[in-house]
C-alpha atoms as one frame of an Amber mdcrd trajectory, in Angstrom:
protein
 129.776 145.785  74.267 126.647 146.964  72.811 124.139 144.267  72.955 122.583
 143.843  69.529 120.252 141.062  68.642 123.457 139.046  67.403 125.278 139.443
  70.481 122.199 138.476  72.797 122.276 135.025  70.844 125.515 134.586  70.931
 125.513 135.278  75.144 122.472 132.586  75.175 124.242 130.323  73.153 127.158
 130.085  76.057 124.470 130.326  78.855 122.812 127.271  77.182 125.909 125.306
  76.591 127.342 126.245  80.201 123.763 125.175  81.614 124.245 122.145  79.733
 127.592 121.305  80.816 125.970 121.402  83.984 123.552 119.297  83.442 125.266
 117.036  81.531 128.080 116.835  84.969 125.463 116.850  87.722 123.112 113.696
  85.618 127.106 112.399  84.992 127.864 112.669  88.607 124.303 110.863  89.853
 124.801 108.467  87.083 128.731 107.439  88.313 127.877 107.983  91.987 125.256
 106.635  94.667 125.413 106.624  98.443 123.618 103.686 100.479 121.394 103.815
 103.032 119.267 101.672 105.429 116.429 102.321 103.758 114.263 101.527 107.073
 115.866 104.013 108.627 118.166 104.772 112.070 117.386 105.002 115.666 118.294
 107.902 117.147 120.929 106.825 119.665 122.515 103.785 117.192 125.052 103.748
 114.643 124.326 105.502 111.636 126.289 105.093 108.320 126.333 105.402 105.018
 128.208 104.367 101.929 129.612 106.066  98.948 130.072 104.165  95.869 131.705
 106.324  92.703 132.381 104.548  89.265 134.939 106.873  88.763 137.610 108.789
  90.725 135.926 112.445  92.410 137.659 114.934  94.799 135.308 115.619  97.564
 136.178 116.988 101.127 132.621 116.651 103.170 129.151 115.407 102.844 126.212
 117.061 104.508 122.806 116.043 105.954 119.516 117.538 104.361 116.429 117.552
 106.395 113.797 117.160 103.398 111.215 119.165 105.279 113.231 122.700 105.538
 115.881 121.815 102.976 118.698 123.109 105.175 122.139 121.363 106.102 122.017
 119.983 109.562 124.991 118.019 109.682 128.056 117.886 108.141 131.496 116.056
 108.283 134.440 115.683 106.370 135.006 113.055 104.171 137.444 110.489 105.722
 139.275 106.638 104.123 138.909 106.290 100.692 138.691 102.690 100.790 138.939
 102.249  97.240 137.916  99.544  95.056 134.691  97.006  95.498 132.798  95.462
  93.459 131.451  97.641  90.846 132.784 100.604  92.585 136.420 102.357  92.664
 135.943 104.830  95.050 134.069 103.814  98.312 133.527 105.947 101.859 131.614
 105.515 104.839 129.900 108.636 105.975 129.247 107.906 109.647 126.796 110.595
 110.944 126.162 108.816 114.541 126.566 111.534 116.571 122.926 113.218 114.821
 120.205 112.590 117.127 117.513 114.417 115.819 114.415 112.679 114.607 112.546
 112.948 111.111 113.364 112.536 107.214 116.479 113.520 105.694 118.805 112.325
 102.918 122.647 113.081 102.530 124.817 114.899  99.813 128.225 114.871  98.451
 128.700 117.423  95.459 125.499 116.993  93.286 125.066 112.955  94.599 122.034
 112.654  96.722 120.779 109.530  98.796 117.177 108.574  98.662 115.277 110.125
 101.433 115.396 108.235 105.106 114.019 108.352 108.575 115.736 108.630 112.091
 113.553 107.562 114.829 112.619 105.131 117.325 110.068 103.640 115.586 112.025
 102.451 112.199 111.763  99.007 112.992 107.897  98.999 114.550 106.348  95.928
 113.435 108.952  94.836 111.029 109.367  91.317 112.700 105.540  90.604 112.244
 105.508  91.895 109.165 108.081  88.908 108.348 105.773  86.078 109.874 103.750
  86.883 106.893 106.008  84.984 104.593 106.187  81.858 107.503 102.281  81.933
 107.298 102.321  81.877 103.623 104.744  79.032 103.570 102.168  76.448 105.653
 101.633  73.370 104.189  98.154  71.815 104.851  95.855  74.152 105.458  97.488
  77.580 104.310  96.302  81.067 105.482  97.269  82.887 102.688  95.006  80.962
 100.197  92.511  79.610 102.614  92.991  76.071 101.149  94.854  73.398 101.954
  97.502  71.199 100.437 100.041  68.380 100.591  97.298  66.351 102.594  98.231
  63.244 101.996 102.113  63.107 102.816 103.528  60.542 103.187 104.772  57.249
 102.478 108.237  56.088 104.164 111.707  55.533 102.306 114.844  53.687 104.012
 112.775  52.758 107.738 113.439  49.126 106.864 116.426  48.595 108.835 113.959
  49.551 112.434 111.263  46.853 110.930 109.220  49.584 108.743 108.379  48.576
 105.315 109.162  50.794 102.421 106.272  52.823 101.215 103.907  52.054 104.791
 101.984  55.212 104.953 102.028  57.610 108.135 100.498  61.010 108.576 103.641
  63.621 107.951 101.681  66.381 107.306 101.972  70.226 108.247 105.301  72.291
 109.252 106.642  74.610 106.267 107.188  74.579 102.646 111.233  75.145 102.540
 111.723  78.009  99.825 110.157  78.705  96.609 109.810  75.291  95.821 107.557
  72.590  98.372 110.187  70.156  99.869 110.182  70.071 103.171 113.143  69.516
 105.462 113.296  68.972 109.455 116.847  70.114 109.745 115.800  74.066 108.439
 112.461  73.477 110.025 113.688  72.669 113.438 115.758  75.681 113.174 113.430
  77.981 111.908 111.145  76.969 115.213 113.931  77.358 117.526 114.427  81.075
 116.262 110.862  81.545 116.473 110.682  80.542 119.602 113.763  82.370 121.526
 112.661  85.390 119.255 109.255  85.570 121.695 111.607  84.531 124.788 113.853
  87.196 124.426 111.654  89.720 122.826 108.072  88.862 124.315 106.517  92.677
 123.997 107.821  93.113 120.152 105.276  90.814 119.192 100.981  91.237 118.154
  97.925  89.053 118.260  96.492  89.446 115.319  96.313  85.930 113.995  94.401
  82.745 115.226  96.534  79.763 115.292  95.526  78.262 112.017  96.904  82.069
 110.833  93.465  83.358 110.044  92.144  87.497 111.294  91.542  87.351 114.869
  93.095  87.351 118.531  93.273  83.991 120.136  95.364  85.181 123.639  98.746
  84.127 121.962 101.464  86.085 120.540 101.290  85.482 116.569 105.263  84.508
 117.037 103.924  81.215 119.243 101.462  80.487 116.906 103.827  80.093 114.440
 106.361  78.188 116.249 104.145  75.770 117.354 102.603  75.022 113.835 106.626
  73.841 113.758 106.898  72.152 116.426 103.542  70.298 115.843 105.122  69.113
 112.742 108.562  67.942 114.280 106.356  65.766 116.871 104.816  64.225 113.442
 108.228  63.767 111.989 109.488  62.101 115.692 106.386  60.027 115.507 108.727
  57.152 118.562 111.720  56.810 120.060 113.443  54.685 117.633 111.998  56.748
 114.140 113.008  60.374 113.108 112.468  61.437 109.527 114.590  64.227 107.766
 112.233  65.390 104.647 109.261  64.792 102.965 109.960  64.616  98.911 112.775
  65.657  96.849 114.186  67.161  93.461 111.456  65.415  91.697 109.465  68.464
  92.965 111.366  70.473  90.881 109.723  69.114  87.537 107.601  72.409  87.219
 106.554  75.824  89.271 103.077  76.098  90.467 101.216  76.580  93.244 100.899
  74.621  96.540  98.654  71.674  95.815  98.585  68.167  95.627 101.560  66.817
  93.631 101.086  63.460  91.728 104.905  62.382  90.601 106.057  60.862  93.412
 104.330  57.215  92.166 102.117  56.878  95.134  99.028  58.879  93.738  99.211
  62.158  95.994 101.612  60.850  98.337 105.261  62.140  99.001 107.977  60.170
  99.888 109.347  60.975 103.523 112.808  59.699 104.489 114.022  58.140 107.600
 116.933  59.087 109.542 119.283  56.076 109.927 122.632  57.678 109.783 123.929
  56.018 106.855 124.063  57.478 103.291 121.283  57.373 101.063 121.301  57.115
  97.474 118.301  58.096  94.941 118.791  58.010  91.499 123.125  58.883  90.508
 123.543  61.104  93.813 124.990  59.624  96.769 124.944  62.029 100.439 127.224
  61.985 102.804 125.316  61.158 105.915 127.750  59.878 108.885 125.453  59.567
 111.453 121.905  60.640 113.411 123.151  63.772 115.216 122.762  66.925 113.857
 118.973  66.724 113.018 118.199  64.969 115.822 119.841  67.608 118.069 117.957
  70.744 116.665 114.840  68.734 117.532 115.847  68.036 121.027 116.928  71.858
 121.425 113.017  73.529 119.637 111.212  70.491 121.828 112.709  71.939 125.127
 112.605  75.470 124.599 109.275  74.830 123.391 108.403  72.591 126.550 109.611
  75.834 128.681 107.633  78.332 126.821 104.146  76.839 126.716 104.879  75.544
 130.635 101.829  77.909 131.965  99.775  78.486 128.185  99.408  74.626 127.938
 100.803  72.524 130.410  99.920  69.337 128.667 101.590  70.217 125.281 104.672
  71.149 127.645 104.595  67.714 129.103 104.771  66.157 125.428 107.517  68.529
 123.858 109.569  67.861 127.483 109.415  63.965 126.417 109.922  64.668 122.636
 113.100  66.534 123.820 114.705  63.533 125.694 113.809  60.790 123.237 115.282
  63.361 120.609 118.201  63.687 122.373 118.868  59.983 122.850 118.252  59.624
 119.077 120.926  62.104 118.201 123.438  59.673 120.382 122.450  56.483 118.455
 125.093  57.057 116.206 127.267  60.607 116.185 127.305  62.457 113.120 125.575
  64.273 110.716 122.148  63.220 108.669 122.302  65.575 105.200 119.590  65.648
 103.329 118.889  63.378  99.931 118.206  64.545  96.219 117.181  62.522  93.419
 117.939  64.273  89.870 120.804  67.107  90.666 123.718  67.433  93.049 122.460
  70.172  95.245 121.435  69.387  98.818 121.921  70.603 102.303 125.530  69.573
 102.494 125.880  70.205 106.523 129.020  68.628 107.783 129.116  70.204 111.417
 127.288  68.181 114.142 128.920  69.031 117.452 127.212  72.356 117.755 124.098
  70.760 117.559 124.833  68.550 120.328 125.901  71.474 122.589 123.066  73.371
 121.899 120.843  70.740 122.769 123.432  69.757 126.118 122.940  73.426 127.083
 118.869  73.176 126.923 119.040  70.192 129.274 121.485  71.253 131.643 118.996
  74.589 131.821 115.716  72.469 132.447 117.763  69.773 134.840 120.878  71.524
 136.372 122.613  68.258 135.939 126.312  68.781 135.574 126.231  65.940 132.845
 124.670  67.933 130.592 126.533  70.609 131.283 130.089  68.657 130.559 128.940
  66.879 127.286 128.114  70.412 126.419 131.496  72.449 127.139 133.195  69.220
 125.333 130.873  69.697 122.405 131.907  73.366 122.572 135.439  72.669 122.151
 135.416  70.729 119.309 133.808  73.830 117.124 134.312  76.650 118.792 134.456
  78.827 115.770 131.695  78.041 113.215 133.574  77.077 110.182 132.473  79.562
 106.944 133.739  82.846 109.466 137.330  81.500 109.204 136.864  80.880 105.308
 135.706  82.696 102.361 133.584  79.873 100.494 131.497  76.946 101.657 129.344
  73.948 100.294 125.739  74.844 100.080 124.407  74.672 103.773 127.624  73.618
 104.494 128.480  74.689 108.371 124.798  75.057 109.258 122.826  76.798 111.149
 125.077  79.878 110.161 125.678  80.465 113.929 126.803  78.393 117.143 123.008
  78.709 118.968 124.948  76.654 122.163 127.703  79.357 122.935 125.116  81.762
 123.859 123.083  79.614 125.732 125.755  77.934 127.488 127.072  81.386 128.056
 124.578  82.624 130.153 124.563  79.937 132.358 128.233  79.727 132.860 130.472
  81.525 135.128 134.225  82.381 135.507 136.964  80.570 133.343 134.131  78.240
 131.872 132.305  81.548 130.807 134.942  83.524 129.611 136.276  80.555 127.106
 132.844  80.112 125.505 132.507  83.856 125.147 136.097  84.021 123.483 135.027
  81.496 120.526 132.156  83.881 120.068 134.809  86.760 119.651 137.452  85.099
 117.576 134.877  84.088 115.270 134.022  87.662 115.350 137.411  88.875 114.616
 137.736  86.632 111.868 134.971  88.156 110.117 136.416  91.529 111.177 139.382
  91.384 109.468 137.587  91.173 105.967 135.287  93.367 107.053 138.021  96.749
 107.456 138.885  96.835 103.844 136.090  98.004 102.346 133.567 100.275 102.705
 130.659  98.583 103.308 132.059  96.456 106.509 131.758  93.043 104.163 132.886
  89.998 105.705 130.793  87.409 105.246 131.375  85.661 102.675 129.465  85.495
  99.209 128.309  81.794  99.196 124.882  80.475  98.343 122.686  82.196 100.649
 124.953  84.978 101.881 122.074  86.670 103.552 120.844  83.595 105.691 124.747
  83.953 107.302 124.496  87.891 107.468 121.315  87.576 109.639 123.315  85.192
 111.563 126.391  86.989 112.265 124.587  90.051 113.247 123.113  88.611 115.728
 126.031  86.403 116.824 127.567  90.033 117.380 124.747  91.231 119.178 124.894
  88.073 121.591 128.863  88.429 122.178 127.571  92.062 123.480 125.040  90.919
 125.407 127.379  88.116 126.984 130.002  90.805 128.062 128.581  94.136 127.473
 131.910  95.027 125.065 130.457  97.262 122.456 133.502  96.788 120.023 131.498
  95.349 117.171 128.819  97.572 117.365 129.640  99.429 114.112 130.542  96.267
 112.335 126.476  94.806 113.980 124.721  97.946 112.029 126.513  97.048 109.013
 125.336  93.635 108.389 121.863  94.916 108.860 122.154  97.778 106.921 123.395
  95.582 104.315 120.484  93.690 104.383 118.217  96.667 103.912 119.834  98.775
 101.160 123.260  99.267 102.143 124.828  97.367  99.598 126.335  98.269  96.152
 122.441  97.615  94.433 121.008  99.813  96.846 118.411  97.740  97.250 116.365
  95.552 100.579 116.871  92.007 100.156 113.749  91.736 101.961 110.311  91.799
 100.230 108.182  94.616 100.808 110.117  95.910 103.324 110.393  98.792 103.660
 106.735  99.351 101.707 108.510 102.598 100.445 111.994 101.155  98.887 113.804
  99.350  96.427 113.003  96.025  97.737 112.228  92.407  95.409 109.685  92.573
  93.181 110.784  89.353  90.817 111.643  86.676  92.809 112.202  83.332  92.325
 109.012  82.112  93.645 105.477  80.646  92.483 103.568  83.151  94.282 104.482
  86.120  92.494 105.532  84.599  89.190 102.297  82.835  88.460  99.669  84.917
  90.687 101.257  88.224  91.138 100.934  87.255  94.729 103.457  89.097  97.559
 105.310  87.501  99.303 105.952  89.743 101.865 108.631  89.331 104.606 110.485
  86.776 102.188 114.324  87.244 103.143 116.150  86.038  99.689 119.544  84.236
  99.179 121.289  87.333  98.658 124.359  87.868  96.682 126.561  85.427  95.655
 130.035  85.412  93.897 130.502  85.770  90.288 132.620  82.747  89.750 129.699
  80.441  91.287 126.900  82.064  89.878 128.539  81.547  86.171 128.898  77.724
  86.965 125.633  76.713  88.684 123.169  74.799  86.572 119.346  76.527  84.860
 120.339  80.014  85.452 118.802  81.678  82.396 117.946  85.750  83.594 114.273
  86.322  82.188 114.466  90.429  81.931 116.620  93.488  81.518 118.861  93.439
  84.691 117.498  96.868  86.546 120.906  96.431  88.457 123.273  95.626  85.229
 125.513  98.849  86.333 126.132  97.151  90.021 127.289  93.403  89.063 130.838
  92.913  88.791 133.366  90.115  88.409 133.326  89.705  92.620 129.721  89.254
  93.475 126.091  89.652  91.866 122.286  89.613  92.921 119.382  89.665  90.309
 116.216  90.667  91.214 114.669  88.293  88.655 112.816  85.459  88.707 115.107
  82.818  86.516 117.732  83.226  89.096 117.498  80.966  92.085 120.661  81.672
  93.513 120.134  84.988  94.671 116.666  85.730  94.656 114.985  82.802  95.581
 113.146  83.222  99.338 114.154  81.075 102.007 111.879  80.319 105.155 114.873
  79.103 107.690 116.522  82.575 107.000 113.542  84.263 107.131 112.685  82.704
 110.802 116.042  83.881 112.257 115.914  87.563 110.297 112.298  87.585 112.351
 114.512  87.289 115.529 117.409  89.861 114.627 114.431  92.853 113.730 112.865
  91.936 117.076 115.790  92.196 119.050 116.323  95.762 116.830 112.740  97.160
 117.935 113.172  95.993 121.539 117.199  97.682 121.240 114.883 100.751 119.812
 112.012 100.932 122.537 114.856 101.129 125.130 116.755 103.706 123.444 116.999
 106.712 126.331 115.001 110.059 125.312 117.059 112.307 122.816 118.678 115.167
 124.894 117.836 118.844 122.744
């Protein structure tokens, strides 16, 4: 063909429409297509997956591993389940590239979909737990770090202590502990956990942890881990909140603080000037305004007190042998408390339904059984405890797929594992076996779908995925049976990226991701302040999230393409529900990335 001027433009015009097909199918194919990562990256020797998400249906056969540096394929495997359908998604894989030990930055490809760029190395989760006490510091009531001011300094004045000879509105000094989320209510049930996971987090994990921080959580070294600063500014608080041994109080204010957002300060519509009301424990309902809890008893707060006062009592033993000597008393008085009348204490709201609904107890009790028959040896203890044990041996949401709000709470049983390690033969192996069926439980979900999802999608769905991560990584621990290992990574991948937004439920972190950036919270909606370290509620299902109450999405969803009619997270600040920080799941995702960079720093060298 003789290649006139005509001809030349009519061979450009194909060129240009085939290069535009092409474009058009590769922007088509990143558009219906994504693979998650852990956008903090994998160790070396761990598990290391991936997951494919298409919108629609694609033939591929293998997906390869880039190093960004060179550009060049290092790894490759064949594609293997199509697990089909989730969420959003109707085609879903798990590339699993765990047998790549080679450190540096890469990102994978199937066809023209790419991953965002990650690391593998031994240092991906360096500092990442101390990076997450920022948000506990930031969350200080009286004096506060962050802002270098204090508030809330005049709480409180008592509700419902009249029945042990204390009049109604007699003032006492309740200040210090934690604000509780985004808003400034304070409650000892979540704050007695949060201090427990502090404070096994520097047991188990002593070396993960800096000193960088005074104790009032100001620059400077003081000789303490920053970890046991922060647990005691808990645990001071709890001994305020256990002021005898006849009086235990569960919160200071309620709903009412819900009347507007602002910062920490001093807040004046309570009726009592600055003063916040702070209710007594007396194991009977309580009633404010229309809403009536379901309190049966004094046990389950009680308990988690008794538990953080002895573990506490056993870590500051040789750092301050006189605070051990008080926390060691607090611990039994606690304990006897919790006895006064079995049950459970919720918590009490004012002007909606939603509260802390907990309706487990006896895993409290263990837990705190287990801690005494550790300090004492007495075989008491050590009875009441296995009995405990048997009445919940499986905590309750891993055998269900919805739950009240707080429902079965804390998220894990804390008295398996520590009754586990103390036990021995049949006793041993039956505690360790409640551990694993709950496991299995969660399992079973988990294997049909891609990302390994089990855990259910119920008001703070990452608060249990912490949890049963590191319920999995204590059932390992307790018999060295690396089974769950792959279904471990997943929940914490999830929690950093792996998940159909591709995004960190965990702000700031990593400083390089898709991480929160509109939460529900005062600090960064009215001062552009971070919150850094902040673990939100995470998704939750589509049917609840339609029927909660003041829901009203203030932007363009950046992750519209990603909700669907099983689950949803907004990154936004008018939604609560998913995005809303929460400092008791932010405590025990401190201990699970500790017990990741220890797991990391004992990795064994990478054979070449």
């Amino acid at each position: 063909m003789k290649l006139n001027t005509q001809n030349l433009l009519h061979l450009l015009r194909i060129f240009m429409l085939v290069f535009a097909c092409f474009v058009f199918n590769f922007a088509k194919a990143q558009k219906q297509a994504w693979i998650r990562v852990n956008q903090l990256g994998y160790t070396p020797a761990g598990i290391k997956v991936a997951v494919f998400g298409g919108k629609v249906k694609g033939n591929y056969t293998e997906f390869e591993l880039i190093e960004v540096k060179t550009t060049k394929r290092v790894f490759s495997n064949t594609i293997g389940k199509d697990y089909g359908s989730y969420g959003p998604f109707v085609q879903s894989f798990r590339f699993d590239f765990s047998t790549f030990r080679d450190t540096g930055s890469y990102y994978l490809r199937v066809g023209e979909v790419k991953s965002p760029v990650f690391k593998i190395g031994k240092d991906v989760y360096k500092g990442a737990a101390d990076f997450a006490l920022r948000y506990m510091r930031q969350q200080r009531t009286l004096f506060n770090p962050y802002l270098q001011d204090s508030c809330h300094t005049h709480d409180g004045f008592v509700l419902h202590a009249n029945k042990v000879g204390i009049a109604d509105s007699t003032r006492i000094d309740a200040g210090g502990g934690w604000h509780d989320a985004s808003d400034y209510l304070q409650y000892s049930t979540t704050s007695a956990n949060a201090t427990y996971h502090l404070l096994a987090a520097y047991r188990d994990f002593p070396k993960v942890f800096g000193d960088q921080k005074q104790a009032n959580g100001l620059d400077g070294k003081n000789g303490r881990a920053d970890v046991l600063d922060e647990a005691k500014w808990g645990l001071d608080w709890l001994i305020k909140m256990h002021p005898a041994p006849n009086l235990m109080f569960n919160q200071i204010a309620d709903d009412r603080d819900h009347t507007n957002m602002r910062m920490p300060g001093e807040d004046p519509f309570y009726g009592r000037g600055f003063e916040r009301p702070v209710y007594f424990i007396d194991g009977e309902p309580q009633q404010r305004g229309k809403f009536m809890n379901n309190t049966t008893g004094t046990s389950s707060t009680a308990a988690k007190f008794s538990s953080a006062f002895h573990l506490g009592s056993s870590l500051f033993q040789n750092d301050d042998r006189r605070y051990a000597k008080i926390l060691a008393k607090k611990a039994k008085t606690a304990y006897s408390f919790a006895l006064i009348k079995p049950g459970v204490t919720q918590t009490v709201s004012v002007k909606s339904p939603y509260i802390y609904a907990e309706d487990n107890w006896v895993d409290d009790m263990e837990l705190a059984g287990a801690m005494f028959y550790g300090a004492t040896n007495k075989k008491k203890f050590l009875k009441g405890s296995m009995a405990y044990a048997r009445q919940e041996k499986i905590t309750r949401w891993m055998a269900s797929d919805t739950a009240a709000h707080y429902q079965w709470y804390p998220f894990i049983n804390l008295g398996h594992f520590e009754l586990g390690k103390q036990l021995k033969g049949n006793d041993r192996e039956e505690i360790v076996s409640y551990y694993k069926s709950g496991i299995d439980a969660v399992l079973a979900r988990a294997q049909t779908n891609a990302f390994y999802r089990g855990v259910p999608f119920i008001w703070c769905s990452n608060n249990l995925t912490v949890s049963f991560a590191i319920q999995c990584l204590w059932y390992k621990e307790l018999t060295e049976d690396e089974r769950y290992d792959e279904l471990a990574q997943s929940n914490i991948d999830w929690l950093f990226g792996t998940n159909p937004w591709g995004t960190s439920m965990v702000y700031g972190l990593p400083s390089w991701g898709d991480t929160p950036v509109n939460p529900h919270s005062a600090f960064t909606h009215l001062e552009n302040f971070p919150i850094d370290g902040g673990l939100v509620d995470g998704p939750i299902m589509t049917s609840t999230y339609r029927n909660l109450i003041g829901i009203k999405l203030l932007n363009e969803d950046p992750y519209a393409a990603f909700q669907s009619n099983l689950v949803v997270y907004h990154d936004d600040y008018g939604d609560y529900s998913t995005n809303e920080p929460t400092m008791d799941g932010t405590a025990s995702l401190i201990y699970l990335l500790a017990s990741q960079e220890q797991k990391a720093l004992e990795e064994p060298p990478v054979k070449k």
